[in-house]
Structure formats: C-alpha cells, structure tokens
C-alpha positions as CSV (number, residue, x, y, z in Angstrom):
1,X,152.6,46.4,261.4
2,X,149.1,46.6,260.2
3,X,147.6,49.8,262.0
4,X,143.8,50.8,261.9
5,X,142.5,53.9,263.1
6,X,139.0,54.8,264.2
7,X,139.2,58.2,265.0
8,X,140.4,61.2,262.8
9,X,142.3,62.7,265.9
10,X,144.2,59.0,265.9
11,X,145.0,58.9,262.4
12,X,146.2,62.6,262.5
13,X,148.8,61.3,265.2
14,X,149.7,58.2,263.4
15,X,150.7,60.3,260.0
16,X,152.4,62.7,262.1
17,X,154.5,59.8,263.9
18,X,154.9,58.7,259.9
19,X,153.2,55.9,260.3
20,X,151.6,55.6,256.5
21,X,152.9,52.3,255.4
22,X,151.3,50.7,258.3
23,X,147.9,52.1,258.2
24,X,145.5,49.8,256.7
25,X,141.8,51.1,257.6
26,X,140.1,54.3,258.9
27,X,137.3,55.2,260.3
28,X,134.7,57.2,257.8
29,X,135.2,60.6,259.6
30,X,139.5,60.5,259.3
31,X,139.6,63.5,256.2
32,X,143.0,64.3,257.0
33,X,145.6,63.6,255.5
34,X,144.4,63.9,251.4
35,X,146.9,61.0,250.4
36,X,145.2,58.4,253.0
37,X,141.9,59.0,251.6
38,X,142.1,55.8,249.5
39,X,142.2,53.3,252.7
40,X,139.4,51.0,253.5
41,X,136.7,52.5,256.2
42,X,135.3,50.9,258.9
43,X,132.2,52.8,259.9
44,X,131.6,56.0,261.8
45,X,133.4,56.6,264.6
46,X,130.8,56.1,266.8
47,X,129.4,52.9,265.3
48,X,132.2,51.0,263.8
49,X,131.8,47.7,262.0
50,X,134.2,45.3,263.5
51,X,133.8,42.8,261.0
52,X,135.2,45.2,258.7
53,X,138.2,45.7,261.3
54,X,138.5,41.9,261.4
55,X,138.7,41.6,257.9
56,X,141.8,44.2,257.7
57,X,143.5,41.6,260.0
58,X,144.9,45.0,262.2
59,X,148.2,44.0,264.6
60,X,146.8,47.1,266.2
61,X,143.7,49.3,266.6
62,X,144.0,53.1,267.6
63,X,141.0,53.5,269.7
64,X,140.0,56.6,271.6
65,X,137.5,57.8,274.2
66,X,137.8,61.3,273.2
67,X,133.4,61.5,272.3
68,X,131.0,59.9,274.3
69,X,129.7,56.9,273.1
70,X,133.1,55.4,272.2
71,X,133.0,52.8,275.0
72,X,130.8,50.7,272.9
73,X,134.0,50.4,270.1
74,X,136.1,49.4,272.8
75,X,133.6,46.7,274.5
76,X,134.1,45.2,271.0
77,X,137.4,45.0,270.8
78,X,137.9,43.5,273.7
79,X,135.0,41.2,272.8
80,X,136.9,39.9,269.3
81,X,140.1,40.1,271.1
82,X,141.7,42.5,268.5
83,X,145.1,44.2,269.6
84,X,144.3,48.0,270.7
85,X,145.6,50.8,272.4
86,X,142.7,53.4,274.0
87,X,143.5,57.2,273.9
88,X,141.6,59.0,276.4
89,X,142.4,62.6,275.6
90,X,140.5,65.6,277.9
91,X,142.9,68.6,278.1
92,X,145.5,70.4,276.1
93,X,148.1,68.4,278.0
94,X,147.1,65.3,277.7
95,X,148.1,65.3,273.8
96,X,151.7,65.2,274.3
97,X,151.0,61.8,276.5
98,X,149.1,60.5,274.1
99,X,151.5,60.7,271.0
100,X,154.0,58.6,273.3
101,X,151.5,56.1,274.0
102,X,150.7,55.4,270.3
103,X,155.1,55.9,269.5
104,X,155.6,52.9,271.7
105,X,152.7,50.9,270.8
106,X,154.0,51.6,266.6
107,X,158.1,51.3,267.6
108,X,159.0,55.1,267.0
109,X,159.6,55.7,270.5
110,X,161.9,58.3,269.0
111,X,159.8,60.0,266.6
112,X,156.8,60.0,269.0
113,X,159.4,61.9,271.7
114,X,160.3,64.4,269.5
115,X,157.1,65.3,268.3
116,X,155.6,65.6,271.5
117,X,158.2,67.5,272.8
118,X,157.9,70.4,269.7
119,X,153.8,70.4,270.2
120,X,154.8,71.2,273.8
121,X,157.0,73.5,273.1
122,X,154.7,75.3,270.6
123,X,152.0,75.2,273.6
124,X,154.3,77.5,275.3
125,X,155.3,79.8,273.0
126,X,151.5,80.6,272.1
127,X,151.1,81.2,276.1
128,X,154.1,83.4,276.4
129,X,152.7,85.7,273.6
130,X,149.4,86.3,275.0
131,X,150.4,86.4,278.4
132,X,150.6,90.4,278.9
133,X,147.0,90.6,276.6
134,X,145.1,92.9,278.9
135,X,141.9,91.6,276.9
136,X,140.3,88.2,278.0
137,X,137.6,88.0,275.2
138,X,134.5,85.8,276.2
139,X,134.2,82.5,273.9
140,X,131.2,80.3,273.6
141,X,132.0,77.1,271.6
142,X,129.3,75.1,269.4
143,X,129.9,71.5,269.2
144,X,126.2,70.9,268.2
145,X,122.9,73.2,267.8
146,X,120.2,71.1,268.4
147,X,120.4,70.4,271.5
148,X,123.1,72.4,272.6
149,X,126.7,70.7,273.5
150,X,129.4,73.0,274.4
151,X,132.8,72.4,275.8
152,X,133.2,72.5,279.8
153,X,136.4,73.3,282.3
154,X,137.1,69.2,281.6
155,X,138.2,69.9,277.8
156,X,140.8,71.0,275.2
157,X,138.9,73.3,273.8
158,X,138.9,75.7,277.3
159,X,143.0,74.9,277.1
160,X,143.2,76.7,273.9
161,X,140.4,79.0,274.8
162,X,142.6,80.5,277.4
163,X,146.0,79.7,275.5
164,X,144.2,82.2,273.1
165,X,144.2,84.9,275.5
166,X,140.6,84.7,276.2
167,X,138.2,82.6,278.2
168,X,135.5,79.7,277.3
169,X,132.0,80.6,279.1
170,X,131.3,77.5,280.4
171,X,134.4,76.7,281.9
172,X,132.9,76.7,285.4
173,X,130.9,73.7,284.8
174,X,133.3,71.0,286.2
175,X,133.0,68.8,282.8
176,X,134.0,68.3,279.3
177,X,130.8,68.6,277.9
178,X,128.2,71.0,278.9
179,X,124.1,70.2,277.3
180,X,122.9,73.7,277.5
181,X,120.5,76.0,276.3
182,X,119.7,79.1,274.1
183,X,118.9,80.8,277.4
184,X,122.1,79.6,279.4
185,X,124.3,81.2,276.6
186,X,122.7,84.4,276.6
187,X,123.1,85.1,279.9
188,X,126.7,84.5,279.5
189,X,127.0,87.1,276.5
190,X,129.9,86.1,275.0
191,X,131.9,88.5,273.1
192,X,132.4,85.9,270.0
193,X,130.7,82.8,268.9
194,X,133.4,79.8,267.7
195,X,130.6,77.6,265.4
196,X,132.6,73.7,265.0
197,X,129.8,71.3,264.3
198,X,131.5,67.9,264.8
199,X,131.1,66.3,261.1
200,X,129.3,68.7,259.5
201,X,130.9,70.4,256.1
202,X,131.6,73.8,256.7
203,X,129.7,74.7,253.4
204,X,126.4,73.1,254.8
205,X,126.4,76.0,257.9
206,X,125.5,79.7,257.1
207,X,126.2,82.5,259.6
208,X,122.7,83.0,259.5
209,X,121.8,79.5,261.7
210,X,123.1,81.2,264.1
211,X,122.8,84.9,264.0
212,X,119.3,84.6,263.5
213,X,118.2,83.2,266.6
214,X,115.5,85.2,268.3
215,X,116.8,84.8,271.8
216,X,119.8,86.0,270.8
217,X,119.3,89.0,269.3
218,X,120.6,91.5,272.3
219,X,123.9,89.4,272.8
220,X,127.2,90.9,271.8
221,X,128.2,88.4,269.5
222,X,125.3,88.9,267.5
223,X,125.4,92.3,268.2
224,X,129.4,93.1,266.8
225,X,128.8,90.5,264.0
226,X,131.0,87.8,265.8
227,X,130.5,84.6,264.8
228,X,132.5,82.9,263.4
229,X,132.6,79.1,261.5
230,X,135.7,77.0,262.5
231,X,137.2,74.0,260.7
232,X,136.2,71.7,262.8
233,X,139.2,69.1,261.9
234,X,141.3,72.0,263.9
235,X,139.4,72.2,266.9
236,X,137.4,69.5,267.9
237,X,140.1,67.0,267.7
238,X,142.6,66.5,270.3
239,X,146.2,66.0,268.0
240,X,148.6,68.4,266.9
241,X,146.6,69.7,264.3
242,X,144.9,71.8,266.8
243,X,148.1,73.7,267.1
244,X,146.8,75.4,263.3
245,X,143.6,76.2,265.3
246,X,145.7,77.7,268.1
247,X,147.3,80.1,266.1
248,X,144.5,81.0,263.8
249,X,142.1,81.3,267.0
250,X,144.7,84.1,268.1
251,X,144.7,86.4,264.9
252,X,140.7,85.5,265.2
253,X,140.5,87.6,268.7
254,X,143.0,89.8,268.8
255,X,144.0,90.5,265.7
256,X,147.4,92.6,265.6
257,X,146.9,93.1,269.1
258,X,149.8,90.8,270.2
C-alpha cells in the first residue's frame, strides 16, 4: 500500500502498527519517529495541500478529527475522492479503537489487536497504582496562551489527568475544549500548571511566560514554583505515545509517593 498520514498522532499509530514501508507522505507537524523524517509533507495539519496528497498517489489517507478545524481536510478528500479512513479520537479509550480501525484498514489486523490490547493493559496498570493515592493534585492544562484553550471533561488529557492520580480543573465543563481566561483559572487554583503548546518547540517557552502573569501571582502553582513545560508530542496526541506522558506525568505529581 501507499499510506499517507496527516496527523502526527496517525503516523505515531501507523509506525507502531509497523507500517514504514507503506508510508509515503506526512503532514508537516508528524516529528516522530526520527527515521520518517525524510518523507514528502503535505502541509500543516490543519491546512493540507491535497495536490500534494494527489501527487503521492495514496491507496489510503489516515485522517483524523482529533483538532478542530480538521473537517475542512476531510471535505477534501471526499471532494478528490482519495481513499481515507477518519479517526475521531476524544478520550483515553477511544485509542485502543482507533489502532484497530487503522490495523484493518493497513491488513495487520493482528498487529493492530495486540497492540491495542498491551496499551490497554498498560492503561490499567497505571490506574491500579494510583488508585489508593490519598492526594488528588489539581491540574490545569495549557493547549494555547493567547487566548486561552484548555482541555474539558470531553478529552484525553482529563483521562490521564485522573489516571495520574490527580484531577484536570476544567473537567466540569461538558467538552473537549474549554476557551477560558486568566481569571477562570485563578479561581480554580490549581496546584500545578502542565504548559503543552500544540506545535510550539519546547525551547521557544520560558517558565517565565507563565509565571509571570500578574493575575496569577497569589495562585499555588505560581506560588510552589509548579509549572511545569511538557513535550507536547506526549500529551496532546491521542496514540500510544501518550502512555510515556502517563508515566512521566505520575513521577511529575507524586513523586515517590506511589
């Protein structure tokens, strides 16, 4: 097959499934895995250039819905006609689900079992250890500063916020993603702040972006020197990469605790 993926959580599934012979095309934000680095790009995930997908001559696209503002790649597709599959990824759970979806669509129906089965698996053991954490630290997630998008009930990130042993502060909105506000944040005085600008280097952030917000000042994140900047390939994308996040968001807020 000739495979092309247009978002990094996609690809991350497809070299898992080992799928690299097959992959042809990328979008620009896939940086993971190092050794597909070389493929051709077709755009940002948000705006990709078909013609640069038609070009590749694809037997299948790996699309996703996991941003908003995706539908406009998937209007195109079915505009030129091109072969795709649509992952449409909200919670922790839904990951397993769609690693089958894109084993079938590829022919390792076997492969894509077994892998979803050990991420599950892995899901579980993580909850088992922080089950009996008497502790439920209060984490407010960054997807973007300017303005404000944070992660809502309707999203991964709340999964592994409470897989973590702790909880996400806007998890009692009823979304996936919240537009808030300085103010809205410091009223919820969280006890850490997980920074995870979506494509943006961690070298280009400084603690001080944050820490150095006026209204701020008084919360206990900023208070106990929490915040922290995140990889964002290990959060913000729904494959089983974000197991790595998991683990390292555990030893983050509880340290030997467990």
């Amino acid at each position: 097959m000739r495979i092309v993926s247009i978002c990094p959580s996609n690809t991350e599934i497809l070299y898992y499934l080992g799928a690299g012979d097959e992959v042809v095309g990328l979008d620009d934000h896939s940086d993971w895995p190092d050794e597909w680095q070389h493929l051709p790009r077709v755009g940002p995930d948000l705006t990709i250039d078909m013609d640069r997908v038609a070009a590749l001559k694809p037997d299948l696209v790996v699309a996703s819905l996991s941003v908003p503002g995706m539908e406009a790649n998937i209007t195109a597709l079915q505009e030129r006609g091109l072969p795709h599959i649509v992952l449409n990824p909200s919670r922790i759970s839904d990951i397993p689900d769609d690693i089958r979806l894109v084993g079938e669509a590829i022919g390792k129906v076997r492969e894509a079992e077994q892998l979803a089965c050990e991420f599950a698996e892995k899901v579980e053991t993580i909850r088992q250890q922080t089950a009996s954490l008497d502790e439920k630290p209060k984490l407010y997630w960054e997807w973007w500063p300017n303005p404000i998008y944070t992660p809502g009930k309707e999203n991964w990130l709340t999964d592994v916020s409470e897989l973590a042993g702790a909880t996400n502060v806007f998890a009692d909105y009823p979304v996936a993603n919240v537009k808030a506000t300085r103010e809205m944040v410091r009223k919820r005085d969280p006890d850490h702040i997980c920074v995870v600008w979506c494509g943006i280097e961690l070298e280009r952030i400084k603690p001080s972006m944050i820490a150095d917000r006026p209204e701020w000042q008084d919360m206990t994140a900023i208070r106990q020197g929490q915040v922290h900047l995140l990889e964002e390939g290990l959060y913000c994308r729904p494959s089983p990469r974000i197991i790595e996040g998991l683990e390292q968001l555990v030893a983050l807020v509880h340290g030997n605790r467990r």
